[in-house]
C-alpha positions in Angstrom: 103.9 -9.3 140.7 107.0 -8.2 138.4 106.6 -5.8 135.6 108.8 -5.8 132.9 110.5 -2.4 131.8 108.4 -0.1 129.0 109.3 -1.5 125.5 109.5 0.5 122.4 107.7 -0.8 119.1 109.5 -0.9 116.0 110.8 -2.8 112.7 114.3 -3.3 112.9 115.5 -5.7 110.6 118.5 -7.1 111.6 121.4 -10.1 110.9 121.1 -13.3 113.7 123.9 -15.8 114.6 122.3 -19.3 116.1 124.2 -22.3 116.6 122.0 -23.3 113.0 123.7 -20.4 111.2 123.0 -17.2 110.4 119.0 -16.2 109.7 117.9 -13.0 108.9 115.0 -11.4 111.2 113.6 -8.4 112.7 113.3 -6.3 115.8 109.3 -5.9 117.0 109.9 -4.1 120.5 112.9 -3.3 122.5 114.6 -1.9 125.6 117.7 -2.1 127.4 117.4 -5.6 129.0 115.4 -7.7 125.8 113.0 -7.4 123.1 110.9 -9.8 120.9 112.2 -10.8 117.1 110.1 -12.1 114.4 111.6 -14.3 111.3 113.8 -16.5 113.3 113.4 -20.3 113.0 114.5 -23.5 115.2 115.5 -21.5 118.6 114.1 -22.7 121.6 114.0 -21.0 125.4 118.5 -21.4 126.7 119.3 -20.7 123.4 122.5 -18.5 122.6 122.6 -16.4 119.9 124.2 -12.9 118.8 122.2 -9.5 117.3 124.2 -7.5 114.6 123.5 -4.0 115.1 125.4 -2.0 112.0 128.2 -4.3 112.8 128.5 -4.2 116.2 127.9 -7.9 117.6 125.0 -8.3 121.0 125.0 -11.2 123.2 121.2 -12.6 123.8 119.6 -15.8 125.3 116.4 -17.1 124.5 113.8 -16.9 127.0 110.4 -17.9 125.0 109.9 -19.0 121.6 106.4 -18.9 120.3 103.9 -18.2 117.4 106.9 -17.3 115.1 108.4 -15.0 117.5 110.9 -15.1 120.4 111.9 -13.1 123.5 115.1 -12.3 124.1 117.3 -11.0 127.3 120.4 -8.9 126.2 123.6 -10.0 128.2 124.9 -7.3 128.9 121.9 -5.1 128.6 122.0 -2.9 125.8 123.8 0.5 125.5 121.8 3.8 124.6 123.7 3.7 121.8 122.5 0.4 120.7 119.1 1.2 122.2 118.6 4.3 119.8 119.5 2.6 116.8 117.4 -0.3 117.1 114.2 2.1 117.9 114.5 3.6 114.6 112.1 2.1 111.8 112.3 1.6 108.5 109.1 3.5 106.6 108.8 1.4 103.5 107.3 3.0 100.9 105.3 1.2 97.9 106.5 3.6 95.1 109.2 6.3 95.7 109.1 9.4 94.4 111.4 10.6 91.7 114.6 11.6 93.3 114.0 9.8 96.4 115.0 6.4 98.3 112.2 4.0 99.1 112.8 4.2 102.8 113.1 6.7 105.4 113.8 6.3 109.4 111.9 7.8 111.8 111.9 7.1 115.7 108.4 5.7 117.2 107.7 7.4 120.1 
């Protein structure tokens, strides 16, 4: 049996490129060789498509598409650079505090 490498939870939204158009959607897990995205619509498994990560385009293919999610394989796997960004999460708060944003990013562990 085959185990997949550890994946790291978080709620990345993010910016997709299908051969539909562009769809917003958001990171659920991650690590360097694929993750699973939520919020995407119309991809099935062979599917290209590209990730913008704060403007830096990523090559993925489709391996699963289910339940309003999808599984993704990076080609090339992900730098650590890429990696680190998309394991930050946005903390969305329901009413901000004077003099503060209503977000802050924090890595999961």
């Amino acid at each position: 049996m085959q185990y997949r490498s550890h994946r790291y939870p978080t709620q990345f939204p993010l910016r997709v490129q299908t051969r539909q158009g562009s769809q917003q959607g958001e990171v659920v897990d991650v690590n360097h060789s694929g993750a699973r995205l939520t919020g995407l619509k119309r991809l099935s498994r062979g599917d290209k498509i590209q990730l913008d990560i704060l403007s830096h385009r990523v090559e993925a293919v489709v391996l699963w598409a289910a339940r309003g999610g999808i599984g993704v394989m990076f080609r090339p796997k992900l730098c650590d650079h890429h990696l680190d960004t998309l394991r930050q999460r946005c903390n969305r708060r329901s009413t901000p505090q004077r003099g503060q944003v209503g977000f802050t990013f924090v890595e999961m562990s």
